[in-house]
Structures are given as C-alpha cells and as structure tokens.
GULO-932690 format. One record per atom (N, C-alpha, C): residue number from 1; x negated, y, z; residue in one letter. Coordinates in Angstrom, 2 decimals, decimal comma, always signed. Each point is the difference from the previous one (the first is absolute). Last residue first. Example, Ala and Ser with C-alpha at 12.3 -4.5 7.8 and 13.67 -1.06 7.14 Angstrom:
<pts>
(pt 2 (-12,85 -2,25 +7,08) s),
(pt 2 (-0,82 +1,19 +0,06) s),
(pt 2 (+0,77 +1,09 +0,73) s),
(pt 1 (-0,29 -5,72 -0,07) a),
(pt 1 (+0,89 +1,19 +0,00) a),
(pt 1 (-0,90 +1,20 +0,00) a),
</pts>
This chain:
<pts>
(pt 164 (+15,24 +7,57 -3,86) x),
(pt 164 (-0,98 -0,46 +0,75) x),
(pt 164 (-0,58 -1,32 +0,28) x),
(pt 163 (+2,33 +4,21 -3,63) x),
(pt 163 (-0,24 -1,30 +0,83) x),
(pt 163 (-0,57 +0,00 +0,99) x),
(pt 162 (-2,04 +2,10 -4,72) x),
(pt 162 (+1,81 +0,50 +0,58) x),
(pt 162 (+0,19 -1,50 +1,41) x),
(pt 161 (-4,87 +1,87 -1,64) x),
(pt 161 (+0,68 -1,03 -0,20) x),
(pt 161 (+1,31 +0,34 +0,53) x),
(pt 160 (-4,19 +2,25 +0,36) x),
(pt 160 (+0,69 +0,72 -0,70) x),
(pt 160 (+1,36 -1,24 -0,25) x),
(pt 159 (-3,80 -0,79 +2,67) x),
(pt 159 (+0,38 +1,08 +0,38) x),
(pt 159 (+1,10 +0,74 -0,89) x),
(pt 158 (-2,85 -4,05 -1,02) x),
(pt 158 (+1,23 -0,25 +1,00) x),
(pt 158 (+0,91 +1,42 +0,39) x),
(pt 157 (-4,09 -0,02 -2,82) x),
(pt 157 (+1,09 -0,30 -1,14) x),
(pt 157 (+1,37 -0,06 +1,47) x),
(pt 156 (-4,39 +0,14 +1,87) x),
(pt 156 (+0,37 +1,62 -0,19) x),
(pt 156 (+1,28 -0,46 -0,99) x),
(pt 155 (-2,07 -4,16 +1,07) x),
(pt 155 (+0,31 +0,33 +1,18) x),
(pt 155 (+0,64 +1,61 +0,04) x),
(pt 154 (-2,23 -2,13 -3,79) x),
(pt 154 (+1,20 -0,46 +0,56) x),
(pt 154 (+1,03 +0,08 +0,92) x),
(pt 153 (-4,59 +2,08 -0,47) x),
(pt 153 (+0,78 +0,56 -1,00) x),
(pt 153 (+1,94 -0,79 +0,07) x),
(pt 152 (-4,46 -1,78 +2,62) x),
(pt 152 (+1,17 +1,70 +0,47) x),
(pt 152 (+0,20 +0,25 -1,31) x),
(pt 151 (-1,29 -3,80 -1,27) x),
(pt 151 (+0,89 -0,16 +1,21) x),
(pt 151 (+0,30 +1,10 +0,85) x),
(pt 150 (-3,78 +0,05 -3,89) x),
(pt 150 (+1,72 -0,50 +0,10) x),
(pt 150 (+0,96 +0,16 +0,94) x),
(pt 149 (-3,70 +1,83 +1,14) x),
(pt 149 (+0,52 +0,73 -0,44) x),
(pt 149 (+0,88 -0,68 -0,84) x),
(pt 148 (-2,91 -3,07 +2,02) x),
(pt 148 (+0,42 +0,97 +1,06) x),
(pt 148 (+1,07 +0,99 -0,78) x),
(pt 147 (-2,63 -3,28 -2,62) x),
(pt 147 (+1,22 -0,35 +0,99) x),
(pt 147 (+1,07 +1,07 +0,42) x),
(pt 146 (-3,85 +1,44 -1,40) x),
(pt 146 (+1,17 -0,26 -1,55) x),
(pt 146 (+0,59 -0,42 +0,45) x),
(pt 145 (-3,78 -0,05 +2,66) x),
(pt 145 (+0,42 +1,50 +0,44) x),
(pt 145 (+1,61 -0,16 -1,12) x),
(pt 144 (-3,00 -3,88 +0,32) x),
(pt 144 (+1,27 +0,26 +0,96) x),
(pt 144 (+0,17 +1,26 +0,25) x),
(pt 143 (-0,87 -2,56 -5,27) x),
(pt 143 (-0,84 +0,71 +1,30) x),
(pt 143 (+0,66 +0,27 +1,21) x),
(pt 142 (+1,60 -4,16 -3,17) x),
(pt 142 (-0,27 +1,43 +0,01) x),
(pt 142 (-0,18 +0,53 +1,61) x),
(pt 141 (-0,06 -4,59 -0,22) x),
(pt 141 (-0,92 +0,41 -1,21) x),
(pt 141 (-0,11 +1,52 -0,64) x),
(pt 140 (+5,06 -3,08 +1,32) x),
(pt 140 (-2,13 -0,01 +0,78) x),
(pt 140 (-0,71 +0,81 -1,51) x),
(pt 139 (+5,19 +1,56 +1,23) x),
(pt 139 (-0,69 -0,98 -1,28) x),
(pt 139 (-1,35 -0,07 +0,81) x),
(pt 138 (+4,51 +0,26 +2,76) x),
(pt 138 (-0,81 +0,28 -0,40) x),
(pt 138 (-1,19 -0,02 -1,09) x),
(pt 137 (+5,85 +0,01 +1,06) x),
(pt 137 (-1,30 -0,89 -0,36) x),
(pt 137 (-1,06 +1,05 -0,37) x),
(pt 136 (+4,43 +1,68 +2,52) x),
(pt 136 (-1,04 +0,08 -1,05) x),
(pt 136 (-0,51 -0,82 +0,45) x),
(pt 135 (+5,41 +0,50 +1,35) x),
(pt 135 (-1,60 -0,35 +0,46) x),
(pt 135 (-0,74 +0,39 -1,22) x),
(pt 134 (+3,81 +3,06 +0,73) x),
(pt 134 (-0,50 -1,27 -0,64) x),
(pt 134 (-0,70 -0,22 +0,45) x),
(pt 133 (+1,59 +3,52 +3,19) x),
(pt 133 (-0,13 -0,08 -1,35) x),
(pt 133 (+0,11 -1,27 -0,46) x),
(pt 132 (+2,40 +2,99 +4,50) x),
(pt 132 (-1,43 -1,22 -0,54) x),
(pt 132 (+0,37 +0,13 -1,44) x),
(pt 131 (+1,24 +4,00 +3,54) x),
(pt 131 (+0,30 -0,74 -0,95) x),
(pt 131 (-0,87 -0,85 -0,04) x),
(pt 130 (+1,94 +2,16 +3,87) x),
(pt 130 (-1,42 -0,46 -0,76) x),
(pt 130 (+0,75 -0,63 -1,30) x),
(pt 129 (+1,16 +4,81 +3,97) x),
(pt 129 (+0,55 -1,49 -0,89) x),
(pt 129 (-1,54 -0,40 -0,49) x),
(pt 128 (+2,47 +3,83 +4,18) x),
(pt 128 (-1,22 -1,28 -1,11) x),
(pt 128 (+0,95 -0,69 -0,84) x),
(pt 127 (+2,38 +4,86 +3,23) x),
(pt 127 (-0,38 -1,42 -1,01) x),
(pt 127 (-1,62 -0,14 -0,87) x),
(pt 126 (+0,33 +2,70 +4,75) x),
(pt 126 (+0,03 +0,04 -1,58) x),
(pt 126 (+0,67 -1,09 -0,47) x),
(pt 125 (-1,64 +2,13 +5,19) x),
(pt 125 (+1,02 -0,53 -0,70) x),
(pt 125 (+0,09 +0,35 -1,60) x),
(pt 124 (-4,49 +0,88 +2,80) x),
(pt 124 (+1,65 +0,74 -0,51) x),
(pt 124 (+0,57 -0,87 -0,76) x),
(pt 123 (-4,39 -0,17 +3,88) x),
(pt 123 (+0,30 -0,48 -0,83) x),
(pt 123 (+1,46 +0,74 -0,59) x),
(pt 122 (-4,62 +1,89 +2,14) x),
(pt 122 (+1,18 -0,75 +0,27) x),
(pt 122 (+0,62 -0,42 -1,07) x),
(pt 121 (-3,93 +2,45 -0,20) x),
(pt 121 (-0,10 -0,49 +1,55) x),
(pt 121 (+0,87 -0,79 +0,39) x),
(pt 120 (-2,46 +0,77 -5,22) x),
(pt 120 (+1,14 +0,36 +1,28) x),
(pt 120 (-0,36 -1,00 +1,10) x),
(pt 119 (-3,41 +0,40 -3,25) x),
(pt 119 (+0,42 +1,19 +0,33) x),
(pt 119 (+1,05 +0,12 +1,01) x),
(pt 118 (+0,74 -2,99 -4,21) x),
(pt 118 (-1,74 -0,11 +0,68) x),
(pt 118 (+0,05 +1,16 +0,73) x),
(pt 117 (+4,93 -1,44 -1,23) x),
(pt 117 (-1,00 +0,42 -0,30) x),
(pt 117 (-1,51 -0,31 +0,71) x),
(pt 116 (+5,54 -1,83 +0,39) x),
(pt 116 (-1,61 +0,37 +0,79) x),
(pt 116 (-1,08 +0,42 -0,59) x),
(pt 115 (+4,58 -0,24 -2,23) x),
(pt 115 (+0,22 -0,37 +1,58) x),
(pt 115 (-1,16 +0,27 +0,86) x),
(pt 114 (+0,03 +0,71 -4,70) x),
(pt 114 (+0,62 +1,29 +0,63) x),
(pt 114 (+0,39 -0,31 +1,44) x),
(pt 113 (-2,35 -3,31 -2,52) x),
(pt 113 (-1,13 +1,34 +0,21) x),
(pt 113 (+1,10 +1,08 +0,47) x),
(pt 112 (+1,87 -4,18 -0,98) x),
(pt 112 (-0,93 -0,30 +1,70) x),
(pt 112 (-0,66 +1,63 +0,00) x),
(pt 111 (+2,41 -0,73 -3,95) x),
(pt 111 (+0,99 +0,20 +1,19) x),
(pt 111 (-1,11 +0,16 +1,37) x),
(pt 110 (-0,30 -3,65 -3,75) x),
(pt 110 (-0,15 +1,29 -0,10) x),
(pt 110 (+1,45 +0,78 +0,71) x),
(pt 109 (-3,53 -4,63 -2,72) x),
(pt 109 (+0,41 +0,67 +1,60) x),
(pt 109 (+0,34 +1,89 +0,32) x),
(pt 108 (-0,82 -4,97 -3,67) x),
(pt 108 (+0,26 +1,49 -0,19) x),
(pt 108 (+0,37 +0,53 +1,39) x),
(pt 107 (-2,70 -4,76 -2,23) x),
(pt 107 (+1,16 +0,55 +0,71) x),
(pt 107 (-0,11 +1,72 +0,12) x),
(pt 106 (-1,80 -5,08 -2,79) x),
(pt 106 (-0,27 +1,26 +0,40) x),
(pt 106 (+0,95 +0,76 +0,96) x),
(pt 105 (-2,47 -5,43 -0,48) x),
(pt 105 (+1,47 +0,76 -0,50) x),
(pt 105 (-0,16 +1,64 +0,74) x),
(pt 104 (-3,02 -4,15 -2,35) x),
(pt 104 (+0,28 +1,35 +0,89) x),
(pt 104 (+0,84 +0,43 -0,27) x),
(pt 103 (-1,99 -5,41 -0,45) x),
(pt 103 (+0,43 +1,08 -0,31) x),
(pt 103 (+0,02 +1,15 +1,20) x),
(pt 102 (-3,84 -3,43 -0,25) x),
(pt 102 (+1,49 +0,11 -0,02) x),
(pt 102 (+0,48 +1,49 -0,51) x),
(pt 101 (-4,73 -1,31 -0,02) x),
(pt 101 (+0,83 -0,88 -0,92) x),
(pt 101 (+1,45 -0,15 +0,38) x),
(pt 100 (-4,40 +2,16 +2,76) x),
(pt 100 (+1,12 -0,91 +0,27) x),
(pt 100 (+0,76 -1,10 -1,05) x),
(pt 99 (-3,54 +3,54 -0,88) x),
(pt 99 (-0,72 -0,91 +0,72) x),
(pt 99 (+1,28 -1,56 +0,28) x),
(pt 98 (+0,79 +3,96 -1,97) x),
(pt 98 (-0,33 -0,53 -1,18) x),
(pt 98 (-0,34 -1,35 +0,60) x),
(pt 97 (+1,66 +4,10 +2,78) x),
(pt 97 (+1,41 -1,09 -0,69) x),
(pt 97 (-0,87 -1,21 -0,68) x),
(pt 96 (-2,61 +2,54 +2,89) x),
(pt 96 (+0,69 -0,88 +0,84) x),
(pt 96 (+0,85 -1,04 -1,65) x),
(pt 95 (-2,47 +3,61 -1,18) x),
(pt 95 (-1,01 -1,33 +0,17) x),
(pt 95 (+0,70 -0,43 +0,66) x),
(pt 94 (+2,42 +3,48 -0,93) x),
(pt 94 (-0,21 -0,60 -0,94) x),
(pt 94 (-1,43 -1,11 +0,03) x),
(pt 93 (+1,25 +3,17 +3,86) x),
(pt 93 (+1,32 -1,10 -0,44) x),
(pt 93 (-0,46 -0,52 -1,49) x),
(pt 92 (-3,89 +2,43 +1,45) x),
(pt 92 (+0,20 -1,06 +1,03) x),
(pt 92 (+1,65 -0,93 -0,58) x),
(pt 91 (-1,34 +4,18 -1,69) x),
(pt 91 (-0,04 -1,04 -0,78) x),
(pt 91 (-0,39 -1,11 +0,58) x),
(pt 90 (+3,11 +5,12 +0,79) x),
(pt 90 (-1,14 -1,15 +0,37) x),
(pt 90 (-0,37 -1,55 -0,81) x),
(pt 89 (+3,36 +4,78 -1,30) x),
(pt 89 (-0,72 -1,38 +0,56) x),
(pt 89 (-1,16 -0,29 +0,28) x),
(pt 88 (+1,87 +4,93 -0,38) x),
(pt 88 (-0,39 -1,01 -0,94) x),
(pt 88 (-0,25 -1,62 +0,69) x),
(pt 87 (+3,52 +3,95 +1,80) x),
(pt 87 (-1,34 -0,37 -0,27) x),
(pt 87 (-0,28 -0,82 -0,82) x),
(pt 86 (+4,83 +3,36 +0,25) x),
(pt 86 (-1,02 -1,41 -0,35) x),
(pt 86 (-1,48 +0,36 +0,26) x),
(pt 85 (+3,10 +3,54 +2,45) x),
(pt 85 (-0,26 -0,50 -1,55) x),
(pt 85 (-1,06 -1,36 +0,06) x),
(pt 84 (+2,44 +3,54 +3,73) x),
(pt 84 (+0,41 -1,29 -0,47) x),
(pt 84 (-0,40 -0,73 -1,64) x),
(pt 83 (-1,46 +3,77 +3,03) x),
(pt 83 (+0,39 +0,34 -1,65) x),
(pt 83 (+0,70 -0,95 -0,07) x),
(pt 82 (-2,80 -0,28 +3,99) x),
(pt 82 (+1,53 +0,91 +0,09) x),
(pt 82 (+0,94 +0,37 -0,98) x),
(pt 81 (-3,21 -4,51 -0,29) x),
(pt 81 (-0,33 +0,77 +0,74) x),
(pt 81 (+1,47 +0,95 -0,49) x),
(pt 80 (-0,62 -5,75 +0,32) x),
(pt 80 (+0,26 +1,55 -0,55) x),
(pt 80 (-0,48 +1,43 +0,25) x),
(pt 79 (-1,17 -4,67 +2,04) x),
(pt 79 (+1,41 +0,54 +0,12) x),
(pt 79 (-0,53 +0,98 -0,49) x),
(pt 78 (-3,25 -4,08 -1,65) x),
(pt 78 (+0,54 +0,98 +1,64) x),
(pt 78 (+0,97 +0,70 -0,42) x),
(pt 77 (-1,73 -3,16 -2,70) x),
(pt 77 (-0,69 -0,91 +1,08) x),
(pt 77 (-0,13 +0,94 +1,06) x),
(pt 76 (+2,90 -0,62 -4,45) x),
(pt 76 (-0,75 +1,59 +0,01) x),
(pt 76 (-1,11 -0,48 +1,21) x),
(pt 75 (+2,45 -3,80 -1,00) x),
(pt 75 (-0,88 +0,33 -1,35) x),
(pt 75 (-0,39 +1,49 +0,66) x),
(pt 74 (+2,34 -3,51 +3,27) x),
(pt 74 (+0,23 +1,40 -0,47) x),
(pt 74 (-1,11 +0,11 -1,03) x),
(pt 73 (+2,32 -5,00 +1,91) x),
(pt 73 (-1,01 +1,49 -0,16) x),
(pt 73 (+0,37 +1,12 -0,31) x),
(pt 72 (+1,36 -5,10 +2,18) x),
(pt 72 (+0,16 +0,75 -0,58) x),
(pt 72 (-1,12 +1,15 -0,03) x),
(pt 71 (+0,94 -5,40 +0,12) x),
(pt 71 (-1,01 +0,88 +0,24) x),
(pt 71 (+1,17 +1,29 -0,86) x),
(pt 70 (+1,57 -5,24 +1,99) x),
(pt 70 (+0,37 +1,29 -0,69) x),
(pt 70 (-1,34 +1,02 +0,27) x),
(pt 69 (-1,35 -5,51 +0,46) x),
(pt 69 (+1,19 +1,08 +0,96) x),
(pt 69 (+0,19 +1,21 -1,03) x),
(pt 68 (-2,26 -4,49 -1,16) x),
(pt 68 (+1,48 +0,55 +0,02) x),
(pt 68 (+0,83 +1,23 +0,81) x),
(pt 67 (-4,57 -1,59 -0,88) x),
(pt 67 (+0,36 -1,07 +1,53) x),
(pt 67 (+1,64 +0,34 -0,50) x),
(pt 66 (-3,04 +2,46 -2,78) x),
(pt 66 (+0,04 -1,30 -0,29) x),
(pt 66 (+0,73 -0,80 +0,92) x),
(pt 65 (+0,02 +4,27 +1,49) x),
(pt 65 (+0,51 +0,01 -1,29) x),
(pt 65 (-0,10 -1,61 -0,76) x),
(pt 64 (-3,08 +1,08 +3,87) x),
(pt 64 (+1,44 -0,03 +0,31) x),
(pt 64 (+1,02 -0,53 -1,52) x),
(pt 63 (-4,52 +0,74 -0,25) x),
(pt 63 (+0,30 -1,16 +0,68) x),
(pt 63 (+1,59 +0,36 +0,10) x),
(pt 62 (-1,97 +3,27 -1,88) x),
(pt 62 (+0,47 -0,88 -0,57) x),
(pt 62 (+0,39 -0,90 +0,17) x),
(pt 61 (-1,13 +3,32 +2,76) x),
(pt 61 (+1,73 +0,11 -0,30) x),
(pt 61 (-0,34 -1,24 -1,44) x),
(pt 60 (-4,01 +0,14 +2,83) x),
(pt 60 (+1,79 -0,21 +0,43) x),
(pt 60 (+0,97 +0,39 -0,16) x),
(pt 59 (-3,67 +1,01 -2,64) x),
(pt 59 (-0,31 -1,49 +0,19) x),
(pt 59 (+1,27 -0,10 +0,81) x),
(pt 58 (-1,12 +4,56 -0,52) x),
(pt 58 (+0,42 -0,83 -0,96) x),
(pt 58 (+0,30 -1,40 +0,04) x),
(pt 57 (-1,51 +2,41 +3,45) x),
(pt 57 (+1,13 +0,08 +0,18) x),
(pt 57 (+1,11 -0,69 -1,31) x),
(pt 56 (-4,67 -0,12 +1,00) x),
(pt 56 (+0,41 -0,74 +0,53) x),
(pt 56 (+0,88 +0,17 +0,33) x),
(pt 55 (-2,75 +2,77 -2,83) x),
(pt 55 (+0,51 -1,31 -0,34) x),
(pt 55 (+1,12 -0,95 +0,54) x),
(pt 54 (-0,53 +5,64 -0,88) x),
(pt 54 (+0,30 -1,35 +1,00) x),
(pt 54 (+0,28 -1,12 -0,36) x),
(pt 53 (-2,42 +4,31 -2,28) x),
(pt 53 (+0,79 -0,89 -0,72) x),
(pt 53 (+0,05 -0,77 +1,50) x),
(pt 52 (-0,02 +4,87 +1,57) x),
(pt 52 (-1,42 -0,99 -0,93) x),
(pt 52 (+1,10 -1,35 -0,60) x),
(pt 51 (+1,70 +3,48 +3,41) x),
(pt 51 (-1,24 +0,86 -0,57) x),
(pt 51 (-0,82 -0,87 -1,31) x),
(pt 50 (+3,93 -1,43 +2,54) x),
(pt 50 (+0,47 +0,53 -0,90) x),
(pt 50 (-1,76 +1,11 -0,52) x),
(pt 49 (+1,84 -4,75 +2,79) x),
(pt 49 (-0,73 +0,99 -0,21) x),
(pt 49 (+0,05 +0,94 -0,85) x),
(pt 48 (+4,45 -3,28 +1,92) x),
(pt 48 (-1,57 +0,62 -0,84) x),
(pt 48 (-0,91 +0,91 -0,18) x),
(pt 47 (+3,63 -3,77 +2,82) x),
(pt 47 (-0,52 +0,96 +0,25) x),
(pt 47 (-1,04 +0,24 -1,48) x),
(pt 46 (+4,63 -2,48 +0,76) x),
(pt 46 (-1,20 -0,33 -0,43) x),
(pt 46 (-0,74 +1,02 +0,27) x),
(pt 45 (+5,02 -1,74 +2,12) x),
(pt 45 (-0,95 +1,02 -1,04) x),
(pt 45 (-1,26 -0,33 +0,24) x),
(pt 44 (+3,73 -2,31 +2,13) x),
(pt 44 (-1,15 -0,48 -0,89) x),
(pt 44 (-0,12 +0,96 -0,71) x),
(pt 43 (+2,59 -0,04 +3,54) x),
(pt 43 (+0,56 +0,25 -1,22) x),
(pt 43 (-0,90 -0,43 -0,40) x),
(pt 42 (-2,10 +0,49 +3,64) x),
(pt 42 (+1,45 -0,94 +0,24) x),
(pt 42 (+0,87 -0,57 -1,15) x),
(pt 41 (-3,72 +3,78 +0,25) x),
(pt 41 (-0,60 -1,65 -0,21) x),
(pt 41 (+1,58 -0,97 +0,34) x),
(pt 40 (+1,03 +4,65 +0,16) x),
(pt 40 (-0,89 -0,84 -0,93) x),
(pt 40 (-0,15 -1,22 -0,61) x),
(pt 39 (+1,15 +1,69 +4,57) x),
(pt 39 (+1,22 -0,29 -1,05) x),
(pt 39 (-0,77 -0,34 -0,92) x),
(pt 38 (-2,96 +1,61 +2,72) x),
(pt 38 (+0,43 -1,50 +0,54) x),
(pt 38 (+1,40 -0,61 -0,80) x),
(pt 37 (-2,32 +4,20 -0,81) x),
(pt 37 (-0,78 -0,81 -0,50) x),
(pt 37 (+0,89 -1,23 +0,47) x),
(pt 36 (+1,60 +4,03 +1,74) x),
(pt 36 (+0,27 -0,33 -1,55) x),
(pt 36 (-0,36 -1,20 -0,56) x),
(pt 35 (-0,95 +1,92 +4,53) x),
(pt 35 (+1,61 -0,65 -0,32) x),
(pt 35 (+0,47 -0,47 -1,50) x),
(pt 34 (-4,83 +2,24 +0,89) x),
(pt 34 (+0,48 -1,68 +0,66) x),
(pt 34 (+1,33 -0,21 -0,32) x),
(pt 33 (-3,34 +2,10 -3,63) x),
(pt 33 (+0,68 +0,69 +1,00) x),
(pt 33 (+1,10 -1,29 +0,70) x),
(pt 32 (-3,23 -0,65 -3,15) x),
(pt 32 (-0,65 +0,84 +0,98) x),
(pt 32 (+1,19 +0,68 +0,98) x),
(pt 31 (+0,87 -2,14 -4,42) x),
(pt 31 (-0,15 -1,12 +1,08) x),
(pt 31 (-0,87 +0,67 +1,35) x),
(pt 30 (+0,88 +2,51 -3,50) x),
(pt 30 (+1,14 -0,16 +0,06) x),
(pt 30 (-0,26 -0,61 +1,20) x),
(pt 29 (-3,43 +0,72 -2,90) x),
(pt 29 (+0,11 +0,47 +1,09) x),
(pt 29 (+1,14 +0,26 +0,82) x),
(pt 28 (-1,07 -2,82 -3,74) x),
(pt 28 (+0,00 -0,35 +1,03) x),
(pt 28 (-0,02 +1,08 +1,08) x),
(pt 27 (+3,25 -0,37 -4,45) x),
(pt 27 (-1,51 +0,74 +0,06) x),
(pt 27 (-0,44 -0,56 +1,61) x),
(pt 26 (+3,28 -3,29 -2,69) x),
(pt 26 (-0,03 +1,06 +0,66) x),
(pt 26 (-1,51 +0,73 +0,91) x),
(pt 25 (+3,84 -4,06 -3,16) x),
(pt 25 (-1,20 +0,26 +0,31) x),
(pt 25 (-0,39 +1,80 +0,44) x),
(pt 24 (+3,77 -4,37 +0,61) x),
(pt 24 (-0,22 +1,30 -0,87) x),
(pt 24 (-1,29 +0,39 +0,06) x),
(pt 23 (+4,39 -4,33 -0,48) x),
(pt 23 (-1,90 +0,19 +0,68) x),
(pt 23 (+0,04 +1,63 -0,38) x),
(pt 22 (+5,03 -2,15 +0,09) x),
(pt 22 (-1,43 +0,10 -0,68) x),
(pt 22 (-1,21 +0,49 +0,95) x),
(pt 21 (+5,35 -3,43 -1,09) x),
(pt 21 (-1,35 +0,90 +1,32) x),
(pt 21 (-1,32 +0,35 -1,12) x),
(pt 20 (+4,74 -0,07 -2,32) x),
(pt 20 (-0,76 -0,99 +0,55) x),
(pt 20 (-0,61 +0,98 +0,47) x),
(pt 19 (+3,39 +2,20 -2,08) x),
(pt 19 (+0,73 -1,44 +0,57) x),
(pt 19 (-1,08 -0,86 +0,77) x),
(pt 18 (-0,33 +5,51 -0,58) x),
(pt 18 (-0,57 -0,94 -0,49) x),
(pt 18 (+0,31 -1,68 +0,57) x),
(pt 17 (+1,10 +5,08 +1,61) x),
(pt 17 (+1,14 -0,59 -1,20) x),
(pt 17 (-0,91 -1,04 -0,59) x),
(pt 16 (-2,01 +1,09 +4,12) x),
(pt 16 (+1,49 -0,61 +0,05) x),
(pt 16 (+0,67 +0,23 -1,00) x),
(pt 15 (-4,88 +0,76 -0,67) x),
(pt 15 (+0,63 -1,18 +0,63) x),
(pt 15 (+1,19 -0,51 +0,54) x),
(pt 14 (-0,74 +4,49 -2,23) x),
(pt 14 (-0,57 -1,21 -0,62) x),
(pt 14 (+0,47 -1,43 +0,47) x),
(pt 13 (+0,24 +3,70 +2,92) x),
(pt 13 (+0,92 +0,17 -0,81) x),
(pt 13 (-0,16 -0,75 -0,70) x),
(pt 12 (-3,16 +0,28 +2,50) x),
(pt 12 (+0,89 -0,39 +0,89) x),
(pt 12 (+1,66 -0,31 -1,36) x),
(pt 11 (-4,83 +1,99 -1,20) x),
(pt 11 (+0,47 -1,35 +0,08) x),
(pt 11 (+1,28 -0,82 +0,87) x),
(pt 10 (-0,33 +5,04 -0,82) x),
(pt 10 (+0,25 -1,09 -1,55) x),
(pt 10 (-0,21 -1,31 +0,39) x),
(pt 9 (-0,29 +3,85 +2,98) x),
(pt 9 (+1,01 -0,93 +0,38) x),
(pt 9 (+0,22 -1,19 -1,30) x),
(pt 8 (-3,55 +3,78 +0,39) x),
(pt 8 (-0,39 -0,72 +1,16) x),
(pt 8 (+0,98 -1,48 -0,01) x),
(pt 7 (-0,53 +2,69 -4,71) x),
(pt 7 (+0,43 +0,47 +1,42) x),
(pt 7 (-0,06 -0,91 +0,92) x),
(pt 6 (-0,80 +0,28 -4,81) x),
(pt 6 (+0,26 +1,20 +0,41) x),
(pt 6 (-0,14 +0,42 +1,17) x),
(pt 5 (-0,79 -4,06 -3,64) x),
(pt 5 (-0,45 +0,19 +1,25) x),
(pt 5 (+0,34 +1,54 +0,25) x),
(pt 4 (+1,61 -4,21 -3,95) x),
(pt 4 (-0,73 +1,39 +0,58) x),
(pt 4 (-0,25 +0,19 +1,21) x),
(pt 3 (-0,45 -5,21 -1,59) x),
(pt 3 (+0,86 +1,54 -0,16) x),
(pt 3 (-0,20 +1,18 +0,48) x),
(pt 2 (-0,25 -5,85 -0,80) x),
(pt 2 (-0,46 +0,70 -0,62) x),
(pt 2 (+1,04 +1,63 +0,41) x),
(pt 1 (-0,69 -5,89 +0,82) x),
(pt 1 (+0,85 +1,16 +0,00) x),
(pt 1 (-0,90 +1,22 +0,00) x),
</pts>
C-alpha cells in the first residue's frame, strides 16, 4: 500500500479504511519519545533512519512483506510542507516494490491536511477520505528512482478521481 503523506493522522486513517493489518514504516526519532515509542513498536512500525539509505530497516519490511503481513508507505518519506505540494519520492519505495514482486496498491488521502496540518497544536474536525487505486505490477529491471515516480504519479491521478 502506497500514499500521500500530509499529516501526522494519514497512517491512522490509512489503516482503518484499509481491510488488512498493515506494517508502517517510520522516521526513528519518533521512537525517542517514550509514550509514543512503546505504541509503535506494539503496532509494528518500523523505525527508519532517515539521514542515510537504512539497511536494516529495509530488510524488515521485506522480511515482513514476504511473511505476508500488509507493508504500508509513504513515497514523499515525510508530511508535506505548509504549500501542501507534492514531494518527489523517495526511491527506497521503488527498491522495496521491485525487490518484493507484489503488487501496489495506491491510495489517495485527503482531508487529514485541513484536520492536522504540520505546525498544528490541535486537531479540527474535517471530513477524510481515501481513495485506493488499481493494484500496479511492478516491471524488474527499471531503475528505482522510475519506480518511485510511477507510483507517486498513481498515487497524484487518485486526487482527481470522482468517488471514493
């Protein structure tokens, strides 16, 4: 699973309109803070280094993902900044997708940035919604930055989709 990132509540939101349990992966300094870290790890978020390629965060979300559990991501690999405008992917999700050989299914999250922005102190009643997309087959063998900007591009097509 595959999707934008705006706001602190996207994975919460993700995971309860998402029918199966997912894994998430998450900047580790998150895990520095106590009441937080101990949920975390509970939920099985994945801690990642975010200054340098993290192997050993790579390796366990593949393990996982092969073990069958749900891996979800964010392609931007942080919440938006105040413009609310697309980042460019990360090409960590396109060595996860090529590495894995399953499908990706994309999703559209939106609403969370007028509920909690980066910046706020509190939260404001909004409607969310997610849209999901088609799964995509990955092709092996193209580069993983080409991954990467497939799949946020799939993921920006959701935003304009009539529905939910």
């Amino acid at each position: 699973m595959v999707a934008n990132h705006v706001s602190y509540l996207d994975p919460i939101v993700l995971g309860a309109a998402c029918p199966r349990s997912l894994n998430f992966m998450a900047k580790d300094t998150l895990f520095s803070i106590p009441y937080l870290a101990s949920w975390l790890k509970a939920v099985g978020v994945i801690p990642v280094k975010r200054d340098a390629a993290d192997l050993s965060a790579l390796k366990t979300a593949l393990k996982n993902a092969k073990a069958g559990m749900g891996l979800a991501l964010f392609p931007e690999g942080t919440r938006r900044t105040k413009d609310n405008a697309f980042i460019n992917p990360e090409p960590g999700v396109g060595f996860l997708a090529a590495k894995l050989s399953l499908p990706v299914v994309p999703a559209f999250i939106s609403g969370t940035y007028e509920a909690f922005p980066r910046g706020a102190k509190s939260i404001k009643l909004r409607k969310v919604r997610v849209r999901f997309g088609n799964q995509i087959l990955i092709e092996r063998g193209k580069p993983y930055h080409e991954i990467s900007e497939m799949i946020m591009a799939s993921i920006k097509q959701l935003q304009f989709r009539d529905g939910s």
